[in-house]
C-alpha positions as CSV (number, residue, x, y, z in Angstrom):
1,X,-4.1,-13.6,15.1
2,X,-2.5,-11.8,11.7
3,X,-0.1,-14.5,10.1
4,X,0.0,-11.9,6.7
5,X,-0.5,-8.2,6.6
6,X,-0.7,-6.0,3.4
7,X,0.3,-2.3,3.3
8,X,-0.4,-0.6,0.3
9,X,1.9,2.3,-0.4
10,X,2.2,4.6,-2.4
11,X,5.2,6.9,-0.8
12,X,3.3,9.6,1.0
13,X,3.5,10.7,4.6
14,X,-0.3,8.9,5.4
15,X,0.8,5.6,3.5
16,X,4.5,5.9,5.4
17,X,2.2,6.2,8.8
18,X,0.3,2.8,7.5
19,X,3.6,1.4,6.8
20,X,4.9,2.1,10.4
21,X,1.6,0.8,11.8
22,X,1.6,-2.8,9.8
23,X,5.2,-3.1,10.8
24,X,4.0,-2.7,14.6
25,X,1.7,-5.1,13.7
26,X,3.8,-8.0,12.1
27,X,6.2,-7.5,15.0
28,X,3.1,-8.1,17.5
29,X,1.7,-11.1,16.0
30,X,5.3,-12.4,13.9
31,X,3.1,-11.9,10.5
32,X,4.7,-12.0,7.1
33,X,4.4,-8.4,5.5
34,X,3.6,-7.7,2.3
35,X,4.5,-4.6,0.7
36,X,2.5,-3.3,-2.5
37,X,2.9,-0.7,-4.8
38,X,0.5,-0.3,-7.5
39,X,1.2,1.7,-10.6
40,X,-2.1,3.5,-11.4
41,X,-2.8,2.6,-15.3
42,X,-5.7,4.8,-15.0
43,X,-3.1,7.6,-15.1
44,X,-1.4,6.6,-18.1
45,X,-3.5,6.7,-21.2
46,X,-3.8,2.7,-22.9
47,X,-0.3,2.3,-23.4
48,X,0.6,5.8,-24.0
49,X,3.4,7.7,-22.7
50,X,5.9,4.8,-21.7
51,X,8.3,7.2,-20.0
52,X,5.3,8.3,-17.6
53,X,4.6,4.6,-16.5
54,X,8.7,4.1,-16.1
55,X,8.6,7.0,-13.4
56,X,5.3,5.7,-11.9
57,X,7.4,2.2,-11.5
58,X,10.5,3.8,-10.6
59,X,8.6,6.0,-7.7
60,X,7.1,2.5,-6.7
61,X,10.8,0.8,-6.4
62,X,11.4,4.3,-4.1
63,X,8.3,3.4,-2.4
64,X,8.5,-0.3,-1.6
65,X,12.5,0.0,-0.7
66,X,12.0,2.9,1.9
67,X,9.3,0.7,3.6
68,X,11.4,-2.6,3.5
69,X,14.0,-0.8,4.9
70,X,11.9,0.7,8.2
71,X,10.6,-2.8,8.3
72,X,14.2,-4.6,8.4
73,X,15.1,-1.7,10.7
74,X,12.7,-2.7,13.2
75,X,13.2,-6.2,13.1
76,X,10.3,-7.7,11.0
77,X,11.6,-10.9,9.9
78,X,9.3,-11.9,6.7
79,X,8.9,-9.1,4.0
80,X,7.3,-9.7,0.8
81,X,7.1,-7.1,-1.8
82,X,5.5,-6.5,-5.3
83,X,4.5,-3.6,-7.8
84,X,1.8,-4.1,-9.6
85,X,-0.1,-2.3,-12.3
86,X,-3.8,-1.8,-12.5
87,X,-6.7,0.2,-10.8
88,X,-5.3,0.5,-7.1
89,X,-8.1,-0.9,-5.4
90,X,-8.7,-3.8,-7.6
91,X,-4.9,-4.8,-7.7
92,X,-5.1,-4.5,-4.0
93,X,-7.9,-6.2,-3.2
94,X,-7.0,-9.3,-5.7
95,X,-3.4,-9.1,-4.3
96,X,-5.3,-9.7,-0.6
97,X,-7.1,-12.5,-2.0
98,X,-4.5,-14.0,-3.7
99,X,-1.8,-13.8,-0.8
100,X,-4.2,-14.9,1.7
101,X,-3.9,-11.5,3.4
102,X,-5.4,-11.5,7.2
103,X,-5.7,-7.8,7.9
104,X,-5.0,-4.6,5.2
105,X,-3.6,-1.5,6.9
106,X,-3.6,1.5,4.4
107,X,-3.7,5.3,4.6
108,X,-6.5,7.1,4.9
109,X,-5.4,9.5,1.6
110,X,-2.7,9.1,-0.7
111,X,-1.5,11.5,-3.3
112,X,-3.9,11.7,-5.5
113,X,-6.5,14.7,-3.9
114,X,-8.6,15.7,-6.7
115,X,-9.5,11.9,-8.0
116,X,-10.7,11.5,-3.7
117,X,-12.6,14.0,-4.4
118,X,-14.4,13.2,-7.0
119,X,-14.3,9.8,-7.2
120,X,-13.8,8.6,-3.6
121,X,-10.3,7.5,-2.3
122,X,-8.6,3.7,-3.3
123,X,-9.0,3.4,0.7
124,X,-12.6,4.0,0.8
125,X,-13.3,2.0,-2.3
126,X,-11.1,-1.1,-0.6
127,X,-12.3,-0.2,3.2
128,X,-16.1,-1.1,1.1
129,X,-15.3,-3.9,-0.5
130,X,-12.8,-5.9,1.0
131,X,-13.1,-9.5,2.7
132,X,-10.8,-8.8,4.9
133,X,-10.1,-6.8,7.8
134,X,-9.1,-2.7,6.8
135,X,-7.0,-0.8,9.4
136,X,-6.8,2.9,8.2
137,X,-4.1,5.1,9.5
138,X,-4.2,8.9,10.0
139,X,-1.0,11.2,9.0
140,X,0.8,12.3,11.9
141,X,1.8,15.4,12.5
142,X,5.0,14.0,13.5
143,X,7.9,12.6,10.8
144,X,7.7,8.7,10.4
């Protein structure tokens, strides 16, 4: 049914929770899965501050390796993985379209609390706009 699932992360416990779920997932239906980070330019003033968007990437490269690793640790046999920069929901989105992505599984918050609030969370914005499929996935109360 799913030949290629996305999961967004962004390192939290909800996008760790997505990350378990998509790998159930690729298991079930032997899908490729894609791994994405995005670094959120919309935190990092129009080029300013270079040493903030290094740690955004590094935390991404933390990100995207603990995920490869569950996946490789449960078995899944086709792992793509990227970082890109950008708003988060567009990169996402375009990454989906791009990839020909089947199904998107994300978290249903990330780290970023006050911007959800105000603004509405990447998830809600892709969950509203996407062509594909969106799977959202709850935080546990138990460790991933």
């Amino acid at each position: 049914m799913y030949d290629d699932i996305l999961v967004p992360t962004d390192g939290s416990a909800c996008a760790m929770a997505a990350v378990e779920e998509a790998i159930d997932h690729a298991n079930t239906h032997d899908a490729q899965l894609h791994l994405l980070y995005v670094v959120d330019e919309t935190r990092v003033p129009d080029g300013e501050q270079p040493e903030l968007y290094d740690a955004l990437e590094t935390e991404g490269e933390d990100a995207i390796a603990d995920a490869r690793a569950r996946a490789k640790a449960a078995d899944v046999t086709s792992i793509r993985a990227a970082i890109g920069a950008g708003a988060p929901h567009q990169v996402i989105l375009e990454y989906a379209d791009d990839n020909g992505i089947d199904l998107i599984v994300m978290g249903t918050h990330g780290r970023s609390g006050l911007e959800r609030a105000l603004l509405g969370s990447v998830t809600e914005r892709v969950l509203r706009t996407a062509d594909q499929p969106v799977l959202t996935v709850r935080e546990t109360e138990e460790p991933a």
